[in-house]
Biopython code that builds the backbone (N, CA, C, O; Angstrom):
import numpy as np
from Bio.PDB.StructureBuilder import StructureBuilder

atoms = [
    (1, "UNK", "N", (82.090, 97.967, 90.976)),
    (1, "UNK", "CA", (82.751, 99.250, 90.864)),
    (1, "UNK", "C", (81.672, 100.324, 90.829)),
    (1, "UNK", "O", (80.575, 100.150, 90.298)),
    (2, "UNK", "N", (82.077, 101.500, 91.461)),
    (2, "UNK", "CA", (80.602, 102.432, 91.828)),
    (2, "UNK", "C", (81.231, 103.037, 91.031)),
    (2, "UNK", "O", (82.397, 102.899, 90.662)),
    (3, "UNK", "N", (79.859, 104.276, 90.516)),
    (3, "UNK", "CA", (80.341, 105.063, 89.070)),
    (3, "UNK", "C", (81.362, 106.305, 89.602)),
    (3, "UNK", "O", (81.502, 107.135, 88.704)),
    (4, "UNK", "N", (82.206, 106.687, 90.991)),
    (4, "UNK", "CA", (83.014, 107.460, 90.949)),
    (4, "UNK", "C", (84.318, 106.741, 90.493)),
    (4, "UNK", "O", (84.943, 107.294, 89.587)),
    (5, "UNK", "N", (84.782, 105.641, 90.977)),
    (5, "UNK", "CA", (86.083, 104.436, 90.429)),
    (5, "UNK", "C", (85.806, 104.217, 89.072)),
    (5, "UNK", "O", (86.815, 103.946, 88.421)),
    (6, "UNK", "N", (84.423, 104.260, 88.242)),
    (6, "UNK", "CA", (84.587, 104.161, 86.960)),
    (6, "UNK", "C", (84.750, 105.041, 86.196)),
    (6, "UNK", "O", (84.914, 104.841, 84.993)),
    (7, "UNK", "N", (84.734, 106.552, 86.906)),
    (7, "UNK", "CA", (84.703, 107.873, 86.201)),
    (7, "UNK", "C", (86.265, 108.131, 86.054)),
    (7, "UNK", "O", (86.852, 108.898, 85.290)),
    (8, "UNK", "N", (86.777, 107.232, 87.045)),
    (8, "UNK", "CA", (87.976, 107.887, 87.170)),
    (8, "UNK", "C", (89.048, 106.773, 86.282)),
    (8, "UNK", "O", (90.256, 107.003, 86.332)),
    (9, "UNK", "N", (88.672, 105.890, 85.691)),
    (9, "UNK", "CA", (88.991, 104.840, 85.490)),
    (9, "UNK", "C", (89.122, 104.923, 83.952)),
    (9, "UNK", "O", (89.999, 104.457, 83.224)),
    (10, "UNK", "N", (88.223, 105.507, 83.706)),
    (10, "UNK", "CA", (87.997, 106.111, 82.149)),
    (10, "UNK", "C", (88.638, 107.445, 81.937)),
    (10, "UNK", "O", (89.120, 107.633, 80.821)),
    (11, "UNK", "N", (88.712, 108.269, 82.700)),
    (11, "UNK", "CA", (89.602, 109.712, 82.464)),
    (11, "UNK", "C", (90.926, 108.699, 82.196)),
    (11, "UNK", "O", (91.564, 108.840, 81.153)),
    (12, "UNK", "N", (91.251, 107.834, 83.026)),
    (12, "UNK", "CA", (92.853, 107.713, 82.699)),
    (12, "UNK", "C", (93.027, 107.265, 81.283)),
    (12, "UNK", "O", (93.971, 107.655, 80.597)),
    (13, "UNK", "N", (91.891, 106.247, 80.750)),
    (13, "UNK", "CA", (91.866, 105.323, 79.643)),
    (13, "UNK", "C", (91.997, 106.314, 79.088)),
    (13, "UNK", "O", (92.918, 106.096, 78.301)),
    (14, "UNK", "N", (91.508, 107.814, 78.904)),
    (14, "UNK", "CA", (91.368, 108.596, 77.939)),
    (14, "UNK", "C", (92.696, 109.278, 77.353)),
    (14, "UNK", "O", (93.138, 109.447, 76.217)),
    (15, "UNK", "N", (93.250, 109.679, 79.007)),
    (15, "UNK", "CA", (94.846, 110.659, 78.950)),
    (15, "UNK", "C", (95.782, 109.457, 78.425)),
    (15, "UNK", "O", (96.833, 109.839, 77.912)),
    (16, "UNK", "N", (95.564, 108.044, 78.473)),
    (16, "UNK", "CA", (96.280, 106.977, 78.052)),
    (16, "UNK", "C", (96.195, 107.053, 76.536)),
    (16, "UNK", "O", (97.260, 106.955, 75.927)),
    (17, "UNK", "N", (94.995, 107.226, 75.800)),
    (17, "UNK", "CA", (94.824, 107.240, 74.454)),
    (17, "UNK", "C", (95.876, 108.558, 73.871)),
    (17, "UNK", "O", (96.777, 108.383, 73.051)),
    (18, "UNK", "N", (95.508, 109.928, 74.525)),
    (18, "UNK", "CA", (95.940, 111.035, 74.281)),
    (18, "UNK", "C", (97.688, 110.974, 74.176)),
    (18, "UNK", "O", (98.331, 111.563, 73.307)),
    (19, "UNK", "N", (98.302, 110.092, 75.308)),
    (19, "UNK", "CA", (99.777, 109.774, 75.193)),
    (19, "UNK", "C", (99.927, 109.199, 74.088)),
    (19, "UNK", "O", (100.542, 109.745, 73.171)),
    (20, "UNK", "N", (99.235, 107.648, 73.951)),
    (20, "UNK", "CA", (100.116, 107.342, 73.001)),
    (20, "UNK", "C", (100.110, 107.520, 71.524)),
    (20, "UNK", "O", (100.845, 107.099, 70.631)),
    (21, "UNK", "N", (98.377, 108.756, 71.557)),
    (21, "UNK", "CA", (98.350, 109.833, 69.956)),
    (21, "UNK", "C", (99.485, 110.543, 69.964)),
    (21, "UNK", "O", (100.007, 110.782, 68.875)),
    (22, "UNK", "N", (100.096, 111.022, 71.168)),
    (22, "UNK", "CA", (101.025, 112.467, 71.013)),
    (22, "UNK", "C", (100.570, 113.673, 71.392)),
    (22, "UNK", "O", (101.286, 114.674, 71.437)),
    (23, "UNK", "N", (99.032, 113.639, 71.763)),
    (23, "UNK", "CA", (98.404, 114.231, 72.014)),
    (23, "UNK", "C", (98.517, 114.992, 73.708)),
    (23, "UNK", "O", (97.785, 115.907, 74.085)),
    (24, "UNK", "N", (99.334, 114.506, 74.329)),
    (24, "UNK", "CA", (99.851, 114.769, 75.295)),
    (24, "UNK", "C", (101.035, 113.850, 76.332)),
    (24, "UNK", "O", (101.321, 112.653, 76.311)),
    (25, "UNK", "N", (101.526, 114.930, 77.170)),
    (25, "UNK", "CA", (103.126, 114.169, 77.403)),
    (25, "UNK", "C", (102.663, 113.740, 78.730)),
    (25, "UNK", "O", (102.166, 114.479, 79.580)),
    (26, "UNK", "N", (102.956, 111.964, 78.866)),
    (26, "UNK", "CA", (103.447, 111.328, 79.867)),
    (26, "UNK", "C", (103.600, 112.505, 81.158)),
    (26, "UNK", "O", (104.359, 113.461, 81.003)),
    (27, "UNK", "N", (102.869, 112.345, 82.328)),
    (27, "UNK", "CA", (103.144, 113.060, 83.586)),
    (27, "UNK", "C", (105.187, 112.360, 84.019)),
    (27, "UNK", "O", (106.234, 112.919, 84.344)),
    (28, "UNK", "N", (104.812, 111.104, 83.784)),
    (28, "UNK", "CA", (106.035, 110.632, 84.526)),
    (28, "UNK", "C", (106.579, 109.349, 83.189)),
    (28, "UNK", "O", (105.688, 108.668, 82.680)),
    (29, "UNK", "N", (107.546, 109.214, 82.893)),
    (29, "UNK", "CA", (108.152, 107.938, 82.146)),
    (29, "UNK", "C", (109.327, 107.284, 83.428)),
    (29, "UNK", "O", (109.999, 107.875, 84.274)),
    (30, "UNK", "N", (109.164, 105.616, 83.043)),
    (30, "UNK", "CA", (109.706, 104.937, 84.109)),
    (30, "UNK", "C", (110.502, 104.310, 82.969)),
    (30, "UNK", "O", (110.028, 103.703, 82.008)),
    (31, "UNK", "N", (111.549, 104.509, 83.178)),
    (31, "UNK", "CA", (113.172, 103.708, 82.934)),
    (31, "UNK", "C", (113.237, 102.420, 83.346)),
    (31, "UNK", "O", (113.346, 102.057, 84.518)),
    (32, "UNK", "N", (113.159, 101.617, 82.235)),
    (32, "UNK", "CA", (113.859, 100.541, 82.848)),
    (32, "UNK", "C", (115.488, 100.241, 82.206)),
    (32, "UNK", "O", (115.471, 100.067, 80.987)),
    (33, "UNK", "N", (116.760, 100.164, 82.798)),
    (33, "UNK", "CA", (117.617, 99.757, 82.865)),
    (33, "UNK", "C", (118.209, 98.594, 83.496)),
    (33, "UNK", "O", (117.649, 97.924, 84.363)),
    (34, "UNK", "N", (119.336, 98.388, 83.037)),
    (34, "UNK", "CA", (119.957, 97.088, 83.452)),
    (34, "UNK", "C", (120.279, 97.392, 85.079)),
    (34, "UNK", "O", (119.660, 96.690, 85.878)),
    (35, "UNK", "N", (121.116, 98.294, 85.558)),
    (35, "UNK", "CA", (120.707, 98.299, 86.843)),
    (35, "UNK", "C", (119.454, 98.405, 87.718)),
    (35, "UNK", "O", (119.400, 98.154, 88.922)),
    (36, "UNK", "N", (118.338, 98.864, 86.833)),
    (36, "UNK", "CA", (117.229, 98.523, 87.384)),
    (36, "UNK", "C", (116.953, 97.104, 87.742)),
    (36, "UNK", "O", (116.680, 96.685, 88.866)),
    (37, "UNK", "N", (117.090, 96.216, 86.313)),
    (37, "UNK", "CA", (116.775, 95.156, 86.528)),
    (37, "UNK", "C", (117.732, 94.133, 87.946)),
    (37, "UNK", "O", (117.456, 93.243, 88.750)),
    (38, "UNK", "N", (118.570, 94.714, 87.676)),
    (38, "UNK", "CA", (119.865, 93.606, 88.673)),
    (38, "UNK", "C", (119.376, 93.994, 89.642)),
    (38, "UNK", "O", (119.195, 93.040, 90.399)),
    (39, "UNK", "N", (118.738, 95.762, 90.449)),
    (39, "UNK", "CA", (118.547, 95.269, 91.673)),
    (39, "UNK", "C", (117.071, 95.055, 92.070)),
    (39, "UNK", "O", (116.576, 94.763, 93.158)),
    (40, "UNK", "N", (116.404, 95.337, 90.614)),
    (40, "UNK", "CA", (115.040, 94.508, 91.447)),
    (40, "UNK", "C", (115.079, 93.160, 91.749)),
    (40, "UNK", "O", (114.568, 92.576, 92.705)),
    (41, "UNK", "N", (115.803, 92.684, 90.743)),
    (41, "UNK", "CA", (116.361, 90.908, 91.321)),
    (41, "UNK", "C", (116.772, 90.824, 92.279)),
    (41, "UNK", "O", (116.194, 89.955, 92.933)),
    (42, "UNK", "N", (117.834, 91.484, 92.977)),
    (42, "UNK", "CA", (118.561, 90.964, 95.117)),
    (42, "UNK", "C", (117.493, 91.861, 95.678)),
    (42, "UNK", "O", (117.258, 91.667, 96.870)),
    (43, "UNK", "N", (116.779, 92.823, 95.065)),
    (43, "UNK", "CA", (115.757, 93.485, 96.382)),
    (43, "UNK", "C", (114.939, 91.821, 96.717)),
    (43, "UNK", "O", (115.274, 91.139, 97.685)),
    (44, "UNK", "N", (114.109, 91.488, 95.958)),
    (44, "UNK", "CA", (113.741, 90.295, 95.711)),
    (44, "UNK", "C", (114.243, 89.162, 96.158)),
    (44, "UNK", "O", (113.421, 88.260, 96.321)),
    (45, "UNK", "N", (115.576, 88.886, 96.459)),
    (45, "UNK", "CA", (116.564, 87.711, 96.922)),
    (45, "UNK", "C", (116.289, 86.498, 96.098)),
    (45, "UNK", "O", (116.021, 85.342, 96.427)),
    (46, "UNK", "N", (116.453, 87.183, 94.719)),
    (46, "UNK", "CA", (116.354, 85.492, 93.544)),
    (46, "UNK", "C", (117.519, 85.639, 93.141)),
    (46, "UNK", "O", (118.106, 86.717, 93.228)),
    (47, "UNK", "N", (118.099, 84.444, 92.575)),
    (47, "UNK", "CA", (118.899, 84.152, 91.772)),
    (47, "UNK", "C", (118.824, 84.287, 90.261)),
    (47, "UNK", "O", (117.723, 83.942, 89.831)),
    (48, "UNK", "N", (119.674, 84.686, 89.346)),
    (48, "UNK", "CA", (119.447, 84.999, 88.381)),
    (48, "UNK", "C", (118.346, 83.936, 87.146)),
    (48, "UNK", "O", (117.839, 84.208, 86.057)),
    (49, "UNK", "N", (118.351, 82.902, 87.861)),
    (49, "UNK", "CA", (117.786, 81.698, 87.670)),
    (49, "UNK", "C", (116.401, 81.874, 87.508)),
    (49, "UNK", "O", (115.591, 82.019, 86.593)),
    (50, "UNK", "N", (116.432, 81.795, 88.955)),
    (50, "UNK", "CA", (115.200, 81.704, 89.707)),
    (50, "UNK", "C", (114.314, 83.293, 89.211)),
    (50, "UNK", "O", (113.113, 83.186, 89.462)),
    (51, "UNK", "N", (114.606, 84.370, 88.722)),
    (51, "UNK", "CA", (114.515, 85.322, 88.440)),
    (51, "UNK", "C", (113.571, 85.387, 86.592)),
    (51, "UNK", "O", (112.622, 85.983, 86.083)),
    (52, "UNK", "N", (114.512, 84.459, 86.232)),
    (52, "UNK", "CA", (114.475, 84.535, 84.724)),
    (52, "UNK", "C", (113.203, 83.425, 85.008)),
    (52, "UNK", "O", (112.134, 83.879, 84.601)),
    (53, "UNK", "N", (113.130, 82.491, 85.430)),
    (53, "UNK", "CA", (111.894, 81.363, 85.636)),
    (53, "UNK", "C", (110.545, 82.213, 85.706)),
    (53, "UNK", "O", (109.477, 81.963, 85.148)),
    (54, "UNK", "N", (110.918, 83.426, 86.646)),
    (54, "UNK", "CA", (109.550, 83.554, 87.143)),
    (54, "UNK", "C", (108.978, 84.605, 86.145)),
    (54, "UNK", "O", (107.761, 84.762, 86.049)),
    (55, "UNK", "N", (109.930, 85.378, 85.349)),
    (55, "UNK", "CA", (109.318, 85.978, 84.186)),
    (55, "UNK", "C", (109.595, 85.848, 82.752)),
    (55, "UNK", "O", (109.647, 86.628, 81.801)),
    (56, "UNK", "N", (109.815, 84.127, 82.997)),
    (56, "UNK", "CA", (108.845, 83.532, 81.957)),
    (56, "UNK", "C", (109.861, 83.996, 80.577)),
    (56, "UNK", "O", (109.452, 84.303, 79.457)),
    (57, "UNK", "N", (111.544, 83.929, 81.130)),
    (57, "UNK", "CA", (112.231, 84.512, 79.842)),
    (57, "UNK", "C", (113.615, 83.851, 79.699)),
    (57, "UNK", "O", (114.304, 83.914, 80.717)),
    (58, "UNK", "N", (114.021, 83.384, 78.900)),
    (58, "UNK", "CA", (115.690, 82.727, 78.914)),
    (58, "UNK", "C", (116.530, 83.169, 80.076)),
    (58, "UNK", "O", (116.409, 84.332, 80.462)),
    (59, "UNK", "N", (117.222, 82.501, 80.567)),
    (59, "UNK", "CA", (118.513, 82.877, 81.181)),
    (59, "UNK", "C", (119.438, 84.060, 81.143)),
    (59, "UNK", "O", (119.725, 84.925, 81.971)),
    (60, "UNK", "N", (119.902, 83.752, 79.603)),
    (60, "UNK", "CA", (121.089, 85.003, 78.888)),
    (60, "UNK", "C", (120.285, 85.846, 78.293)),
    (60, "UNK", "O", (120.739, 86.675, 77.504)),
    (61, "UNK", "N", (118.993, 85.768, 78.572)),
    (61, "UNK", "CA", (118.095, 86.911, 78.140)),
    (61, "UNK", "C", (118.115, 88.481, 79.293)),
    (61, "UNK", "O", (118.245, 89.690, 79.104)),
    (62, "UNK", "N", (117.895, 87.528, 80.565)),
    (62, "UNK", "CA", (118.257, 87.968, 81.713)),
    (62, "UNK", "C", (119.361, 89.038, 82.026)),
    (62, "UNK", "O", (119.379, 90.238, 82.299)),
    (63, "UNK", "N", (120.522, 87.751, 81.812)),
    (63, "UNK", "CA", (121.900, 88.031, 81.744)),
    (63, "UNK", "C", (122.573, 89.281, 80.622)),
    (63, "UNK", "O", (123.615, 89.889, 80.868)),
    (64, "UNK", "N", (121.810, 89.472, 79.490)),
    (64, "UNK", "CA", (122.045, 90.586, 78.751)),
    (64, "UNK", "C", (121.564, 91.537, 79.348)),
    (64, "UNK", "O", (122.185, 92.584, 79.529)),
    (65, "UNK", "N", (119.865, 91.229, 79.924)),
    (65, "UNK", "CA", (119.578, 92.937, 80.877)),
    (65, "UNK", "C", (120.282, 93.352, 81.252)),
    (65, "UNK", "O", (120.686, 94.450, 80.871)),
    (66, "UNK", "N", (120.878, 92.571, 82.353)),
    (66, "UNK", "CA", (121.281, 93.069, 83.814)),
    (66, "UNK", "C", (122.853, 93.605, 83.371)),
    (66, "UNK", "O", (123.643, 94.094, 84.178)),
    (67, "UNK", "N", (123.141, 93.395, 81.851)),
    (67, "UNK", "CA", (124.891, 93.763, 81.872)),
    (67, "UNK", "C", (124.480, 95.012, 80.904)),
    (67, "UNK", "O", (125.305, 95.882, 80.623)),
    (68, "UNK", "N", (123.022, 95.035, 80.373)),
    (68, "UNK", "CA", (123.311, 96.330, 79.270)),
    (68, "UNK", "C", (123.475, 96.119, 78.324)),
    (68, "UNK", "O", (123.260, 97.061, 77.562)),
    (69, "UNK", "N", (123.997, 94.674, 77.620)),
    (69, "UNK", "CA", (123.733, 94.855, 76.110)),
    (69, "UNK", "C", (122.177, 94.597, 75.654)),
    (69, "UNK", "O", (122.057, 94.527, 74.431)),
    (70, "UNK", "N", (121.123, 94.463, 76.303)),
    (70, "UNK", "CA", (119.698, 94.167, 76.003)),
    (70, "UNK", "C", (118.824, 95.159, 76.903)),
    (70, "UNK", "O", (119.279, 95.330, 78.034)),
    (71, "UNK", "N", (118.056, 95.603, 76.701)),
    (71, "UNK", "CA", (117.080, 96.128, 77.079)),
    (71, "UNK", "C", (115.455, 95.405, 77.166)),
    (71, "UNK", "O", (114.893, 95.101, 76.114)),
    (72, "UNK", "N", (114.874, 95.203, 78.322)),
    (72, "UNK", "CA", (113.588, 94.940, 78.633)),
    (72, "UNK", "C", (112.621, 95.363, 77.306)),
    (72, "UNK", "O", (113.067, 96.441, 76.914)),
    (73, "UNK", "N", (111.563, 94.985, 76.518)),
    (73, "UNK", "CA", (111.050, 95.334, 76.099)),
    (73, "UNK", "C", (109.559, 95.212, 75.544)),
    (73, "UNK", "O", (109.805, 95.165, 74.339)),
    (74, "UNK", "N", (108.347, 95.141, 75.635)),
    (74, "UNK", "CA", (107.113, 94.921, 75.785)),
    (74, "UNK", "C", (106.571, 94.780, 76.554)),
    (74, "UNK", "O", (106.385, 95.720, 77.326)),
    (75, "UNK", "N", (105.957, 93.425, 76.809)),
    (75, "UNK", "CA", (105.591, 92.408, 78.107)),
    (75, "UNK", "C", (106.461, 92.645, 79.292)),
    (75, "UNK", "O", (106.463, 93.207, 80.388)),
    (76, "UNK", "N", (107.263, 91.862, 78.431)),
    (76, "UNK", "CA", (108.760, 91.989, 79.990)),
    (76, "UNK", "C", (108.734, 93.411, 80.699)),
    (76, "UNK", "O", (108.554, 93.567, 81.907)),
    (77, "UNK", "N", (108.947, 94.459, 79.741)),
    (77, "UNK", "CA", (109.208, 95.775, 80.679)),
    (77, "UNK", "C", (108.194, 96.033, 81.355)),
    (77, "UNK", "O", (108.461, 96.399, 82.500)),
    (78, "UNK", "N", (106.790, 95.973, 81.016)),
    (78, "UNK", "CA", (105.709, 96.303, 82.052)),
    (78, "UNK", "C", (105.600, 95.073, 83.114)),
    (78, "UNK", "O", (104.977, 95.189, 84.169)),
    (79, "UNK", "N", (106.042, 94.293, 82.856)),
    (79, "UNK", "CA", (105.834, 92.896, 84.091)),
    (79, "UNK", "C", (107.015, 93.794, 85.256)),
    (79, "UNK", "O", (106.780, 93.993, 86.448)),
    (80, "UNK", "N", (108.162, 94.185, 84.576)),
    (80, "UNK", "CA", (109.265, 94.737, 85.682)),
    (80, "UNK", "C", (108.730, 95.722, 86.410)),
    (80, "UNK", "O", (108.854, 95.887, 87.623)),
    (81, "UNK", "N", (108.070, 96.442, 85.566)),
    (81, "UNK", "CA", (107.620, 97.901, 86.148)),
    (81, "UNK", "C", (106.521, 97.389, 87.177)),
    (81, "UNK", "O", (106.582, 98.115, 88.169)),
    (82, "UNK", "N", (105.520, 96.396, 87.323)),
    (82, "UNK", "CA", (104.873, 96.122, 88.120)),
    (82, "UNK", "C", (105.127, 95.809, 89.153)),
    (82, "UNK", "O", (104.501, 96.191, 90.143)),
    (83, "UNK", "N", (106.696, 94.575, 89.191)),
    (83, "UNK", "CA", (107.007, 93.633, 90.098)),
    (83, "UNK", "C", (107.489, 95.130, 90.887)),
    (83, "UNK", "O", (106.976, 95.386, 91.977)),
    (84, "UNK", "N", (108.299, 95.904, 90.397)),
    (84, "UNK", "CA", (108.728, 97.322, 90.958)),
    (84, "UNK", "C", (108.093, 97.693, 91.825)),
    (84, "UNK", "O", (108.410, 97.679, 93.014)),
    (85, "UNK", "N", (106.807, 98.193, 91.207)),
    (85, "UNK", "CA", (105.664, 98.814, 91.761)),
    (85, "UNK", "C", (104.791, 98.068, 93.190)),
    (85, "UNK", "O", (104.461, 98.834, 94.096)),
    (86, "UNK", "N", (104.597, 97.196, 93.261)),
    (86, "UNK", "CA", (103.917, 96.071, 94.048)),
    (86, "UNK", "C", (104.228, 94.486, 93.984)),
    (86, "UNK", "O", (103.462, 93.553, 93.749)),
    (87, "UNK", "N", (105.686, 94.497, 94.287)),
    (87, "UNK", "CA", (106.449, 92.976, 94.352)),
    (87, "UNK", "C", (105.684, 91.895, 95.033)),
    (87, "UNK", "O", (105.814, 90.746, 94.610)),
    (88, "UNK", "N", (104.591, 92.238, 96.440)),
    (88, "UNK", "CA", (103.991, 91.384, 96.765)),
    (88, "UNK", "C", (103.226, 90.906, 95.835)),
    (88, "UNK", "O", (103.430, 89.874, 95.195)),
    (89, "UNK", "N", (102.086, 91.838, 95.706)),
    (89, "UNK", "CA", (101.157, 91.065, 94.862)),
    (89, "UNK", "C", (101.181, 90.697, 93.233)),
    (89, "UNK", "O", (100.562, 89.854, 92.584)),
    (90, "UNK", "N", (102.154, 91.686, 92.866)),
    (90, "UNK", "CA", (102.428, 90.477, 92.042)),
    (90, "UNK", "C", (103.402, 89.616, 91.463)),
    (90, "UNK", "O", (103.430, 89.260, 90.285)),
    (91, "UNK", "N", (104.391, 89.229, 92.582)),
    (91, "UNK", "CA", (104.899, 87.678, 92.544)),
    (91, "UNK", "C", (103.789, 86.766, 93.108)),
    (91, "UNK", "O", (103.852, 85.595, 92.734)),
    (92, "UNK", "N", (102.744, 87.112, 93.977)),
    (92, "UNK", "CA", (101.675, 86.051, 94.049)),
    (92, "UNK", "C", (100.822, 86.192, 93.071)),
    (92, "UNK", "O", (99.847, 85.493, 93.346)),
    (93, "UNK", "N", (100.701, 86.629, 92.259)),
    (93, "UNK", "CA", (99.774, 86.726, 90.896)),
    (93, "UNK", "C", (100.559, 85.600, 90.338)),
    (93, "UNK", "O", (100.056, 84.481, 90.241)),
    (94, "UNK", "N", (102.240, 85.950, 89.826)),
    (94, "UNK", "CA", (102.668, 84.752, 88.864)),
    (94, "UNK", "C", (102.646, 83.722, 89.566)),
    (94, "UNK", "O", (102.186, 82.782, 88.918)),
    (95, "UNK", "N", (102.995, 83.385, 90.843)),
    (95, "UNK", "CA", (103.227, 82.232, 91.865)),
    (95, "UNK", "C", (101.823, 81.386, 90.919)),
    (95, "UNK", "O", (101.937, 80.335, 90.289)),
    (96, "UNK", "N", (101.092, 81.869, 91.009)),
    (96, "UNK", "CA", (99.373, 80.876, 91.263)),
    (96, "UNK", "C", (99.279, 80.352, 90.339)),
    (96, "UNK", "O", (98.309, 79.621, 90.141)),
]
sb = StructureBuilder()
sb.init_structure("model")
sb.init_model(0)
sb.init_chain("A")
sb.init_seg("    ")
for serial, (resi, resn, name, xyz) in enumerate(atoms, 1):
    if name == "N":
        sb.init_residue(resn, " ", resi, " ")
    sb.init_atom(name, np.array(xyz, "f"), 0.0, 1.0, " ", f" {name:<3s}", serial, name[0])
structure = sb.get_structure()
């Protein structure tokens, strides 16, 4: 990494610290909801199954997202927000 990718790499670490002091507001917050979750699952073409396998979480864990009585939360929500973000690479990240 050359020192302009690390300059820039560290400003974020910094505005990251500053968010979660309070110290300043989030440019953007990403929602995750149950319809989020249901259609990142058929964008994807898994089964609710096959879905819940690959992130590593119960079934009716799943099955509560996707209806709304549960909400994504820790791990799980940033794994969604990723698969969101770049589904290729990383369903081949968990694949491996």
């Amino acid at each position: 990494m050359d020192a302009k990718e690390f300059a820039k790499l560290l400003k974020g670490v910094k505005e990251a610290g500053e968010i979660v002091r309070g110290e300043r507001a989030p440019a953007r917050e990403t929602v995750v909801d149950s319809t989020m979750v249901k259609e990142l699952r058929k964008s994807l073409k898994l089964s609710q199954a096959q879905f819940a396998a690959l992130l590593t979480v119960d079934l009716g864990t799943l099955r509560n997202w996707e209806q709304g009585r549960r909400e994504p939360q820790g791990p799980a929500k940033a794994l969604l927000r990723a698969i969101r973000k770049d589904p290729k690479n990383v369903l081949k990240a968990l694949a491996a």
